[in-house]
C-alpha positions as CSV (number, residue, x, y, z in Angstrom):
1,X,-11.7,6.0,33.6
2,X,-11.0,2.7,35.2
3,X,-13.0,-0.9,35.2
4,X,-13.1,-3.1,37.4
5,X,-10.2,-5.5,36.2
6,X,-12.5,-8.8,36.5
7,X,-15.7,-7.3,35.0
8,X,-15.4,-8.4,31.3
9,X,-18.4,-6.6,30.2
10,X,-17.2,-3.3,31.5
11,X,-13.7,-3.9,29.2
12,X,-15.9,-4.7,26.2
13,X,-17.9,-1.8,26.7
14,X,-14.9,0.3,27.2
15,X,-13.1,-0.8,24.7
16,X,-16.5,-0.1,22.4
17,X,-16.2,3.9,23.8
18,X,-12.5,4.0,23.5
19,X,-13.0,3.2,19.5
20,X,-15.9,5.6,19.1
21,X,-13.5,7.9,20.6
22,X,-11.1,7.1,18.3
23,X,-8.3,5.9,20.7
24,X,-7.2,2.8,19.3
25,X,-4.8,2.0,21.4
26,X,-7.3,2.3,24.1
27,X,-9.7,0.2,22.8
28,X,-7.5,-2.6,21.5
29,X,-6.3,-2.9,25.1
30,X,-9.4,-3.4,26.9
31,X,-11.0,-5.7,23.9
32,X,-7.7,-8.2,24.9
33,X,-8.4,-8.1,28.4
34,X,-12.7,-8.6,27.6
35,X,-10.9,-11.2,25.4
36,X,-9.1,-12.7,28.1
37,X,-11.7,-12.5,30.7
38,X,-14.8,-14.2,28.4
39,X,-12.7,-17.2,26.5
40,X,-16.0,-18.4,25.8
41,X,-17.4,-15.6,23.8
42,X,-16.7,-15.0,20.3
43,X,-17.9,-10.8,20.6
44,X,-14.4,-9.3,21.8
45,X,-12.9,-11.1,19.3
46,X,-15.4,-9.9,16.5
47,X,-14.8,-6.1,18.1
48,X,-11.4,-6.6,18.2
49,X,-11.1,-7.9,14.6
50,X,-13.3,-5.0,13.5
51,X,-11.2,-2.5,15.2
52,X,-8.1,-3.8,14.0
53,X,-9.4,-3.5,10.1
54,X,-10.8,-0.4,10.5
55,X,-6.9,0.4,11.4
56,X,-6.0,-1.5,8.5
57,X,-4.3,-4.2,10.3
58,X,-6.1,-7.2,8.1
59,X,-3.7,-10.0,8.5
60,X,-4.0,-9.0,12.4
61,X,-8.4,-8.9,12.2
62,X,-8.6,-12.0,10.4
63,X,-7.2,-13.9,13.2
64,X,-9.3,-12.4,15.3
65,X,-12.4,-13.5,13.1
66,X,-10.8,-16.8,13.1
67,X,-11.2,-17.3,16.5
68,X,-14.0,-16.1,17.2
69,X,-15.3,-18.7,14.5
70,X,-13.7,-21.3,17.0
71,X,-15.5,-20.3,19.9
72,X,-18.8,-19.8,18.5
73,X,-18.9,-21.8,15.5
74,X,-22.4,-21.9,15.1
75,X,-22.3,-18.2,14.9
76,X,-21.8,-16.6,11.3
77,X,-21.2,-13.0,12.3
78,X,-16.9,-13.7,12.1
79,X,-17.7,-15.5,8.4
80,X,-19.0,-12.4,7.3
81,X,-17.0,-9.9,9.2
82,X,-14.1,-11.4,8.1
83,X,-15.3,-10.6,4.6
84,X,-14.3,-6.8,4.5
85,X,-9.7,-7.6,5.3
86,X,-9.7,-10.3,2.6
87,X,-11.5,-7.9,-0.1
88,X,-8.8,-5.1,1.3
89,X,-6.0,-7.4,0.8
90,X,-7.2,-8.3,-2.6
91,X,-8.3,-4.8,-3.5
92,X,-4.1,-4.0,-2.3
93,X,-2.8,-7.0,-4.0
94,X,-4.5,-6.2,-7.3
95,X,-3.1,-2.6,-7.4
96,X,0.1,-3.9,-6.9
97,X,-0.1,-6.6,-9.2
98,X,0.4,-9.1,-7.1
99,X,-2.8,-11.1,-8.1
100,X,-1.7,-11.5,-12.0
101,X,-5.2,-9.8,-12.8
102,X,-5.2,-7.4,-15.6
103,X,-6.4,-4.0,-13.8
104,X,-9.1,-2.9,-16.4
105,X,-9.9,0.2,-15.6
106,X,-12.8,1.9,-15.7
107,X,-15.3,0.9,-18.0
108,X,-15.2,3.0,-21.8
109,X,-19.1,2.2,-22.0
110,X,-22.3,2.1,-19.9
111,X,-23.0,-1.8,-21.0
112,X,-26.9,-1.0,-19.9
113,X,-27.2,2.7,-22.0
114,X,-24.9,1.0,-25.1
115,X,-25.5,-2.5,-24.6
116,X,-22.8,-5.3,-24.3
């Protein structure tokens, strides 16, 4: 399928088909050029970050959160999307012990059914 290569809209909703599609590489492609083509919009960039976590490149989506905080700061969608890498990163620091947190475990009691 080809897009006209100056229609930003049709490479973002490419690049949206491509990832339901589950071709990556596809969709990472046309979110950069959407990216490229709307500077001023923050949406690629949140797509793109999404697509890149879901892939579990985090380091990769947060930047792309990041900017999409810088081009539409008074929009809080990359704050929160931006949520979901750092708790991965965490979640994969922790099991490595990287984080100096004990891991716990699973609880030995249900604190509601046998109380604190």
């Amino acid at each position: 399928m080809q897009t006209d290569p100056s229609s930003a809209i049709a490479h973002y909703k490419l690049g949206l088909g491509l990832e339901e599609a589950r071709d990556q590489q596809g969709a990472q492609a046309e979110l950069e050029s959407a990216s490229r083509l709307l500077p001023k919009s923050g949406q690629p960039h949140i797509a793109l970050g999404d697509l890149l976590s879901n892939t579990g490149r985090e380091d990769a989506a947060i930047l792309e959160y990041t900017t999409a905080a810088k081009v539409e700061p008074e929009s809080g969608t990359p704050y929160v999307e931006s949520g979901t890498p750092y708790v991965r990163i965490a979640m994969t620091q922790q099991k490595e012990g990287q984080l100096g947190l004990p891991n716990l475990g699973p609880p030995t009691r249900n604190p509601i059914t046998k109380g604190f």
